[in-house]
N, CA, C and O atoms as a GROMACS GRO file, in nm:
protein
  416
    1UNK      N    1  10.003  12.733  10.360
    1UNK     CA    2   9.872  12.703  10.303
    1UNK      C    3   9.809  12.590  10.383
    1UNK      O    4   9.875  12.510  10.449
    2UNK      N    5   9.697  12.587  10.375
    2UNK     CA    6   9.625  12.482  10.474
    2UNK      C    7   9.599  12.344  10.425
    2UNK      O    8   9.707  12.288  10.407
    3UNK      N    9   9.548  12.305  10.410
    3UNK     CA   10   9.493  12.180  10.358
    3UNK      C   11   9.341  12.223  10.287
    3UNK      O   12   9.247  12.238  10.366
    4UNK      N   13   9.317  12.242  10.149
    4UNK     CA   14   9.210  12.315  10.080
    4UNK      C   15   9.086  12.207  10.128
    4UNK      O   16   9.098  12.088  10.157
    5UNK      N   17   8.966  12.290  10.125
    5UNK     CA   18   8.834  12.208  10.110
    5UNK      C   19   8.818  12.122  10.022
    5UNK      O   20   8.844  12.162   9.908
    6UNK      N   21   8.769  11.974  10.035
    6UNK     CA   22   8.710  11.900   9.995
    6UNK      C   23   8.675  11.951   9.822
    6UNK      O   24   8.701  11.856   9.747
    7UNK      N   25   8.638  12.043   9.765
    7UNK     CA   26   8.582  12.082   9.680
    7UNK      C   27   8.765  12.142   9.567
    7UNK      O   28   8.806  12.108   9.456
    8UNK      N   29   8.813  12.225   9.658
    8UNK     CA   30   8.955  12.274   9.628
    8UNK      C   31   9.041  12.178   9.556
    8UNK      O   32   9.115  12.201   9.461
    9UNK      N   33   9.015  12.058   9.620
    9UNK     CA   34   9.096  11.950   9.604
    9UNK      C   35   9.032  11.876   9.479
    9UNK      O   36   9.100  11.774   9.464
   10UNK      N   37   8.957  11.881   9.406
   10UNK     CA   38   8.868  11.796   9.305
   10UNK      C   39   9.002  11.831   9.162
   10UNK      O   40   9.053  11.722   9.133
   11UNK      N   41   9.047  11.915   9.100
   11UNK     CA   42   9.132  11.945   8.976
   11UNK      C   43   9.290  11.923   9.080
   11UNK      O   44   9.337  11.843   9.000
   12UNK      N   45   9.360  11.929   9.150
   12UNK     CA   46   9.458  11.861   9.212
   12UNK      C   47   9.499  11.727   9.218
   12UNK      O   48   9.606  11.669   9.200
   13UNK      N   49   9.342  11.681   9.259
   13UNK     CA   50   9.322  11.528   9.242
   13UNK      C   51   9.324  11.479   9.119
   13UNK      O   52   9.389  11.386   9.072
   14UNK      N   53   9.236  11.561   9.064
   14UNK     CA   54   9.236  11.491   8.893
   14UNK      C   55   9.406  11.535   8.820
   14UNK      O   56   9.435  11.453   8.734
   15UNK      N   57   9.514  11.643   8.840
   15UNK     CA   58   9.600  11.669   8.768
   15UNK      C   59   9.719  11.539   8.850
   15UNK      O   60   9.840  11.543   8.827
   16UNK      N   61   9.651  11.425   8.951
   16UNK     CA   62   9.763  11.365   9.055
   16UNK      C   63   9.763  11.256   8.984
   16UNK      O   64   9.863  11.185   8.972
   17UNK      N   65   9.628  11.230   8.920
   17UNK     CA   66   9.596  11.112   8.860
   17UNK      C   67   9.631  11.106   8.717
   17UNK      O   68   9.652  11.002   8.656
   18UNK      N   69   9.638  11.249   8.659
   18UNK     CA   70   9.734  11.190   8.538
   18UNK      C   71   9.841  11.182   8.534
   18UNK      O   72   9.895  11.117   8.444
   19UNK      N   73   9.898  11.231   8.610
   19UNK     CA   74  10.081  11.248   8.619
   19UNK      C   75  10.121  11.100   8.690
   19UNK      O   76  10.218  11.036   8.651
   20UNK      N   77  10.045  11.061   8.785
   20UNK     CA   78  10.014  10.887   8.766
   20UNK      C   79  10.020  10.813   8.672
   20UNK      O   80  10.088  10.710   8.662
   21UNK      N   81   9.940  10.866   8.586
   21UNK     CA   82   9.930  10.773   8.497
   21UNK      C   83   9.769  10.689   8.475
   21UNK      O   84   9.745  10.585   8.413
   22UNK      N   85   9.721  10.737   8.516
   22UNK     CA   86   9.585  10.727   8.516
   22UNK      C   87   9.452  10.628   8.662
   22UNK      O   88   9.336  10.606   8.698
   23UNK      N   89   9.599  10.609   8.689
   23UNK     CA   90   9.543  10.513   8.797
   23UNK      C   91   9.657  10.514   8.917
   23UNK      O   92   9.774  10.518   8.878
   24UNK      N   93   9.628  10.510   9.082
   24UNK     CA   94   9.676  10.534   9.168
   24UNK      C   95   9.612  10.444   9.325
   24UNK      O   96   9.493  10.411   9.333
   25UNK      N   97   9.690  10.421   9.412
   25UNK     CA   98   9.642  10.378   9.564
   25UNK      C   99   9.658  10.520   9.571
   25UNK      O  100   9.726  10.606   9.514
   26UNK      N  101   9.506  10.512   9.726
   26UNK     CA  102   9.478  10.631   9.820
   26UNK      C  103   9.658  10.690   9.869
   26UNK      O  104   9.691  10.808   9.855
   27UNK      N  105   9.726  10.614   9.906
   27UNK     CA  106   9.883  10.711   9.913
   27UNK      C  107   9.910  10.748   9.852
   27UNK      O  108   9.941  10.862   9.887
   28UNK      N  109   9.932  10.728   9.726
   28UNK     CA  110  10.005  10.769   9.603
   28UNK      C  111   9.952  10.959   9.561
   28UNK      O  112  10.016  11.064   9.550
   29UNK      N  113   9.849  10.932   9.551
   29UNK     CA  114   9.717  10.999   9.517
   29UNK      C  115   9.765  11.130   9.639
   29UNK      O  116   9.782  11.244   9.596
   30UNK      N  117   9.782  11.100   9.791
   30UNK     CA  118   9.803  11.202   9.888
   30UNK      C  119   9.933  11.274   9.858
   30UNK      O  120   9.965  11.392   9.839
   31UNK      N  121   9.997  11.155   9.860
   31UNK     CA  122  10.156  11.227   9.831
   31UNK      C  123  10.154  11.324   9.696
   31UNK      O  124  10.184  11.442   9.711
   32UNK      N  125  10.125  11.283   9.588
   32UNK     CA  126  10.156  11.396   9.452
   32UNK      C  127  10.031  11.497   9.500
   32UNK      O  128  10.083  11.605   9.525
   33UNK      N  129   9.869  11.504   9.525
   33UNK     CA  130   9.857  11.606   9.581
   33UNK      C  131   9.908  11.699   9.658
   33UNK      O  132   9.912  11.819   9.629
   34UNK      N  133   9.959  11.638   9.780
   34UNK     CA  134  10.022  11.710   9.845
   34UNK      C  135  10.171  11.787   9.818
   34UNK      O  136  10.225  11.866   9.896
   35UNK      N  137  10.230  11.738   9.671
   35UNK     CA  138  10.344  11.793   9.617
   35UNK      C  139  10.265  11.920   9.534
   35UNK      O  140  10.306  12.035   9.542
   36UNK      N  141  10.173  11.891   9.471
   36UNK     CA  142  10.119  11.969   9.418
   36UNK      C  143  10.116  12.112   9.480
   36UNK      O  144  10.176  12.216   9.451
   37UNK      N  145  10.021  12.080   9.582
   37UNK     CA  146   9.946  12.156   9.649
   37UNK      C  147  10.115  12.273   9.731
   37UNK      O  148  10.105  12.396   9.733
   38UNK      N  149  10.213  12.220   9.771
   38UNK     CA  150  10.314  12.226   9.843
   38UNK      C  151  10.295  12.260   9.942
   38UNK      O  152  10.310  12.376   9.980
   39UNK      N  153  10.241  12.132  10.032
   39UNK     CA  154  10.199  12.110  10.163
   39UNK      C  155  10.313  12.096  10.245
   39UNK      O  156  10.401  12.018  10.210
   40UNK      N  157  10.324  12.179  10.378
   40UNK     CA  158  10.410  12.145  10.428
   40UNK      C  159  10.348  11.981  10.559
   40UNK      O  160  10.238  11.947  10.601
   41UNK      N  161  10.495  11.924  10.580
   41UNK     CA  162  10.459  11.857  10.656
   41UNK      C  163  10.365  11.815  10.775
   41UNK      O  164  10.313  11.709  10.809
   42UNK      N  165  10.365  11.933  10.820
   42UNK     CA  166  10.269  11.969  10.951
   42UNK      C  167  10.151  11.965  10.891
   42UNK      O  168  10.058  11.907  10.949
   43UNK      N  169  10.128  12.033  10.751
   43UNK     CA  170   9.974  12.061  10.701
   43UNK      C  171   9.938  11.891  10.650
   43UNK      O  172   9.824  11.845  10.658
   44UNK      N  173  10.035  11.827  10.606
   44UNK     CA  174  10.020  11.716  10.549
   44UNK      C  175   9.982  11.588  10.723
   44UNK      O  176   9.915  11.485  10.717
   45UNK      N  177  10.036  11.632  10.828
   45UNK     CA  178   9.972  11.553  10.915
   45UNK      C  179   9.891  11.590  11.024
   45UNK      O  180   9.878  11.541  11.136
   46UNK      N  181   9.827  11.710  10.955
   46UNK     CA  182   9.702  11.765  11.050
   46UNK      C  183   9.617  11.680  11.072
   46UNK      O  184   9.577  11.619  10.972
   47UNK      N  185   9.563  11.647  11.195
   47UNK     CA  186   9.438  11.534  11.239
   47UNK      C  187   9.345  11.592  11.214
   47UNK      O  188   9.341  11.710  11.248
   48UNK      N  189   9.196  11.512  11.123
   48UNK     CA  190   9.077  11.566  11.118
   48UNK      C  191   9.004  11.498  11.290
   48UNK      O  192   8.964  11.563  11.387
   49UNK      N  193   9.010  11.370  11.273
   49UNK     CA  194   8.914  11.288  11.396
   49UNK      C  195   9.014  11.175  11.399
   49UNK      O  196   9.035  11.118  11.292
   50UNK      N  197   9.085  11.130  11.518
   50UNK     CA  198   9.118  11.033  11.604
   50UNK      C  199   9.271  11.026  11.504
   50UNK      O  200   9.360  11.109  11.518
   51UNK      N  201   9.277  10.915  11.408
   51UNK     CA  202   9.421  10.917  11.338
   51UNK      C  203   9.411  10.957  11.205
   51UNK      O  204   9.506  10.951  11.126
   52UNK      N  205   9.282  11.004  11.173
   52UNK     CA  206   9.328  11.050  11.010
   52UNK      C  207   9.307  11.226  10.999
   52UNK      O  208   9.253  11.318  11.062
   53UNK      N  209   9.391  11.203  10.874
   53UNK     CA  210   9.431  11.329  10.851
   53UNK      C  211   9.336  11.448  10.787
   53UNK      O  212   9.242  11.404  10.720
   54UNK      N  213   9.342  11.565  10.795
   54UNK     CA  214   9.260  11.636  10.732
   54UNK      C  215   9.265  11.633  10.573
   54UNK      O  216   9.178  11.664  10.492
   55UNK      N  217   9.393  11.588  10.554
   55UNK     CA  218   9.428  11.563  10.377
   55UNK      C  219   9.355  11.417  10.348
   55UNK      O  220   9.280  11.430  10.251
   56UNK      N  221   9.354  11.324  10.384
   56UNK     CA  222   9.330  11.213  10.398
   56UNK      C  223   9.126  11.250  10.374
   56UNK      O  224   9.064  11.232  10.269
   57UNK      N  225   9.078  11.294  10.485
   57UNK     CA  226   8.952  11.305  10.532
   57UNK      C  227   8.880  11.376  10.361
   57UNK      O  228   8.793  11.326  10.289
   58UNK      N  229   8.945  11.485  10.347
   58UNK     CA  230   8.931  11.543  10.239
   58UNK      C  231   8.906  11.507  10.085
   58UNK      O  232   8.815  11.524  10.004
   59UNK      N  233   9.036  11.448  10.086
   59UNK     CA  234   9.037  11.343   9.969
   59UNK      C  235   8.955  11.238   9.906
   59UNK      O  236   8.927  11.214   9.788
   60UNK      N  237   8.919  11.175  10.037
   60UNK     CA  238   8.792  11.071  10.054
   60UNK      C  239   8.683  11.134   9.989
   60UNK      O  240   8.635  11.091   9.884
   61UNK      N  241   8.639  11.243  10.052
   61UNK     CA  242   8.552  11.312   9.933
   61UNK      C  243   8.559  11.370   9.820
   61UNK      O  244   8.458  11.388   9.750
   62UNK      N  245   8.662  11.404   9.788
   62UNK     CA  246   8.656  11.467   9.661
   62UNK      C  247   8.651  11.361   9.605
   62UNK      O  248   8.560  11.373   9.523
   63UNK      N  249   8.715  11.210   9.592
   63UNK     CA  250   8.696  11.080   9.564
   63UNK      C  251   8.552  11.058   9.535
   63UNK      O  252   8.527  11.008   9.426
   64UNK      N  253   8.484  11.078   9.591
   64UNK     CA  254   8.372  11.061   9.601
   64UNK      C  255   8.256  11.127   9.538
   64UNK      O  256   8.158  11.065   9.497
   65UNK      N  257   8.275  11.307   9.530
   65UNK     CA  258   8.203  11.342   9.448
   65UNK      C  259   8.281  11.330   9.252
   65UNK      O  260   8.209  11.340   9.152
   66UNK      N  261   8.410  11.311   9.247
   66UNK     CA  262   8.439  11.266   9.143
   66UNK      C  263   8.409  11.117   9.073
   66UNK      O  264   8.429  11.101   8.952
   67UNK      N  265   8.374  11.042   9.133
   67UNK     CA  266   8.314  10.918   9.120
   67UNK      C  267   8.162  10.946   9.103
   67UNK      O  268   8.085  10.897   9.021
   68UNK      N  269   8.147  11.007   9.169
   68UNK     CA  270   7.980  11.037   9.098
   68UNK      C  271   7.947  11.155   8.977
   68UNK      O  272   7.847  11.164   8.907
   69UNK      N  273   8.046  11.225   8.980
   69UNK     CA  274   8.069  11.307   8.879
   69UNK      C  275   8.095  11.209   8.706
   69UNK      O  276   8.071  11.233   8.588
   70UNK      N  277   8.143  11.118   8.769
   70UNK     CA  278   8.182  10.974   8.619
   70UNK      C  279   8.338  11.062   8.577
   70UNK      O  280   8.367  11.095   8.462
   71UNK      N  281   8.415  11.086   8.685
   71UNK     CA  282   8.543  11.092   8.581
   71UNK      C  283   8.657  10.978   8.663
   71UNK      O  284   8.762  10.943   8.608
   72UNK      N  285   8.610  10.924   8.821
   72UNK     CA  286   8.685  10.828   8.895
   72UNK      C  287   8.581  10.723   8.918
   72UNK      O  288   8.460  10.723   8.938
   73UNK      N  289   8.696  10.612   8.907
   73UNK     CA  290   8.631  10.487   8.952
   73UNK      C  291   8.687  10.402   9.064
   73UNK      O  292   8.805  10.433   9.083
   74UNK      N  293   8.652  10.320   9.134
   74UNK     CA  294   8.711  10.250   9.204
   74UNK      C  295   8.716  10.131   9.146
   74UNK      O  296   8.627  10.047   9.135
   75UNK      N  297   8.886  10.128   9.090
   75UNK     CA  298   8.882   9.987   9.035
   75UNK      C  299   8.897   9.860   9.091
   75UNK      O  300   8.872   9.766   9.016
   76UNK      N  301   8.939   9.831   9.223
   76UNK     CA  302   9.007   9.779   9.342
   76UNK      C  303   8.984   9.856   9.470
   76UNK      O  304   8.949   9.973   9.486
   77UNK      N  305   9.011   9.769   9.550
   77UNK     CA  306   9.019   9.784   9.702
   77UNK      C  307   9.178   9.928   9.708
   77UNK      O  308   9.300   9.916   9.700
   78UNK      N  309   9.096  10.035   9.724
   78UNK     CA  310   9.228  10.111   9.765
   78UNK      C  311   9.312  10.167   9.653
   78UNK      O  312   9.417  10.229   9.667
   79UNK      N  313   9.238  10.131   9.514
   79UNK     CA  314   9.305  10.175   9.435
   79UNK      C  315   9.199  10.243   9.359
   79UNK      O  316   9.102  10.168   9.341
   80UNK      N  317   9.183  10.382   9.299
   80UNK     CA  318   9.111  10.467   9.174
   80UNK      C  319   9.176  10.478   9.065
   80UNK      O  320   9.295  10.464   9.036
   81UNK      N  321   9.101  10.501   9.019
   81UNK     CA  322   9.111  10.522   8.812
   81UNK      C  323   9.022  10.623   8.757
   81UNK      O  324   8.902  10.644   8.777
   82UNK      N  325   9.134  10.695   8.664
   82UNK     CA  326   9.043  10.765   8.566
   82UNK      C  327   8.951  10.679   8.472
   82UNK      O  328   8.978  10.563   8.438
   83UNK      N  329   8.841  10.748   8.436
   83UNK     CA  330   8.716  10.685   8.369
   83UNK      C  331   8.770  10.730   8.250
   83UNK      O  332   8.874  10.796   8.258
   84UNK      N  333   8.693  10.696   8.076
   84UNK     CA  334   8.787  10.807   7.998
   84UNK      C  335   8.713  10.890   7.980
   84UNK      O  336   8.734  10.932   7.866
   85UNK      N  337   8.596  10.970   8.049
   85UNK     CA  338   8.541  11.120   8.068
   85UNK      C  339   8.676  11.156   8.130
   85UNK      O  340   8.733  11.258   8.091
   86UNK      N  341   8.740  11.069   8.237
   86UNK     CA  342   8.827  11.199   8.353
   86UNK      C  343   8.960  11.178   8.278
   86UNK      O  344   9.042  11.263   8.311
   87UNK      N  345   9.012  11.079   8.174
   87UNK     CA  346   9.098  11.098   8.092
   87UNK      C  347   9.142  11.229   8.023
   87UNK      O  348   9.256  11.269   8.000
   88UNK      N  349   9.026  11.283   7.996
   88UNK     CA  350   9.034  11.422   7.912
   88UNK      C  351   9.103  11.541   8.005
   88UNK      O  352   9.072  11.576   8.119
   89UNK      N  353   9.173  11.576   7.945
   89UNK     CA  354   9.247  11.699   8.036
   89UNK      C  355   9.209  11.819   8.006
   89UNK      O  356   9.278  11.901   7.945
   90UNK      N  357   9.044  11.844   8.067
   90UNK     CA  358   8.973  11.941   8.115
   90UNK      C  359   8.977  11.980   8.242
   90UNK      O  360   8.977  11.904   8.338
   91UNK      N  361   8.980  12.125   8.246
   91UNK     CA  362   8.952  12.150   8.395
   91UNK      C  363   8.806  12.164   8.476
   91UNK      O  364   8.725  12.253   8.454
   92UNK      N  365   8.794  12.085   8.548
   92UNK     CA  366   8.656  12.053   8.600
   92UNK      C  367   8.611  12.142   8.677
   92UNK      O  368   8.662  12.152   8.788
   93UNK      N  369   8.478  12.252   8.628
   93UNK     CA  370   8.454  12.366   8.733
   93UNK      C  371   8.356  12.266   8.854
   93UNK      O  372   8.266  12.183   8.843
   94UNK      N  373   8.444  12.339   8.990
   94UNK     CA  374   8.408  12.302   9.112
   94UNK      C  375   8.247  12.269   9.121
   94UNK      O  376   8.193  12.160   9.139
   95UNK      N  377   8.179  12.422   9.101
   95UNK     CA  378   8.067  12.431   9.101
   95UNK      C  379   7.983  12.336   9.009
   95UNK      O  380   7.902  12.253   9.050
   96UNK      N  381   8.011  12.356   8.897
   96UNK     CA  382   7.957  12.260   8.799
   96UNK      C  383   7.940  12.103   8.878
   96UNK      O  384   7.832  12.045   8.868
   97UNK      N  385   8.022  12.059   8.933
   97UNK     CA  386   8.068  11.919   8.972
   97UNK      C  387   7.973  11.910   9.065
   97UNK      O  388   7.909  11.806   9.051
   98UNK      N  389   7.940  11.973   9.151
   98UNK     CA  390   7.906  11.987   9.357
   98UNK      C  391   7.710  11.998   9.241
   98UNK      O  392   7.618  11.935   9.292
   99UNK      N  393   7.693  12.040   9.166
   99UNK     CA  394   7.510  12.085   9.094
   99UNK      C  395   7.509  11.950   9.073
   99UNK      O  396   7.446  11.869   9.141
  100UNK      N  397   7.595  11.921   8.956
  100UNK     CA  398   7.544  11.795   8.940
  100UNK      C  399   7.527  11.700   9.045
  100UNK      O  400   7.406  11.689   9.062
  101UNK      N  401   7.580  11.638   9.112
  101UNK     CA  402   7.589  11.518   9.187
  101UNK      C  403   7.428  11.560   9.324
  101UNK      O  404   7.338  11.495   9.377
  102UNK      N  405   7.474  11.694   9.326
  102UNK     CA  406   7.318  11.747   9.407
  102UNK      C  407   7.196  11.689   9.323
  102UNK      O  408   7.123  11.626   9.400
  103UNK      N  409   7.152  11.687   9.205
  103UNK     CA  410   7.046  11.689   9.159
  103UNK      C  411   7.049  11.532   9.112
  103UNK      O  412   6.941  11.483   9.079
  104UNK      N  413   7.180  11.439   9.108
  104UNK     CA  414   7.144  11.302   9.118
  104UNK      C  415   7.075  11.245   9.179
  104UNK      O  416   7.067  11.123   9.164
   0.00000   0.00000   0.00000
């Protein structure tokens, strides 16, 4: 399996962060995705641009449209948190997520 789109990765991310425990550093967060996902190694250190990874590159955004979505926050430098919208263990349709943050 490859390393999913940016968008793929949004309910992975959110199921990494509760099994966390609600809060996680950007590693933490790669590694249980990537258990999730059952990335193999090679897929887990595919280069997007210069030293980061395509999992890495990815993540950053889904980070990002989930933070504008209001279910992640950045509570710290390097570290996210569920909001308690993203507390709720709903599954977040992709599409739904990618409309909203468009029309913000």
């Amino acid at each position: 399996m490859a390393v999913p789109k940016y968008d793929d990765l949004f309910n992975p991310l959110l199921r990494a962060m509760h099994s966390l425990g609600g809060s996680a550093s950007i590693s933490e967060q790669e590694d249980n995705v990537a258990s999730i996902l059952n990335l193999s190694e090679k897929e887990i250190a595919e280069i997007h641009k210069g030293n980061r990874t395509k999992l890495s590159y990815r993540l950053a955004w889904a980070r990002n449209y989930l933070k504008r979505f209001g279910v992640l926050y950045n509570s710290q430098r390097g570290v996210w948190a569920l909001t308690s919208k993203g507390q709720k263990k709903v599954k977040k349709p992709k599409k739904l997520i990618r409309l909203i943050i468009r029309l913000k």
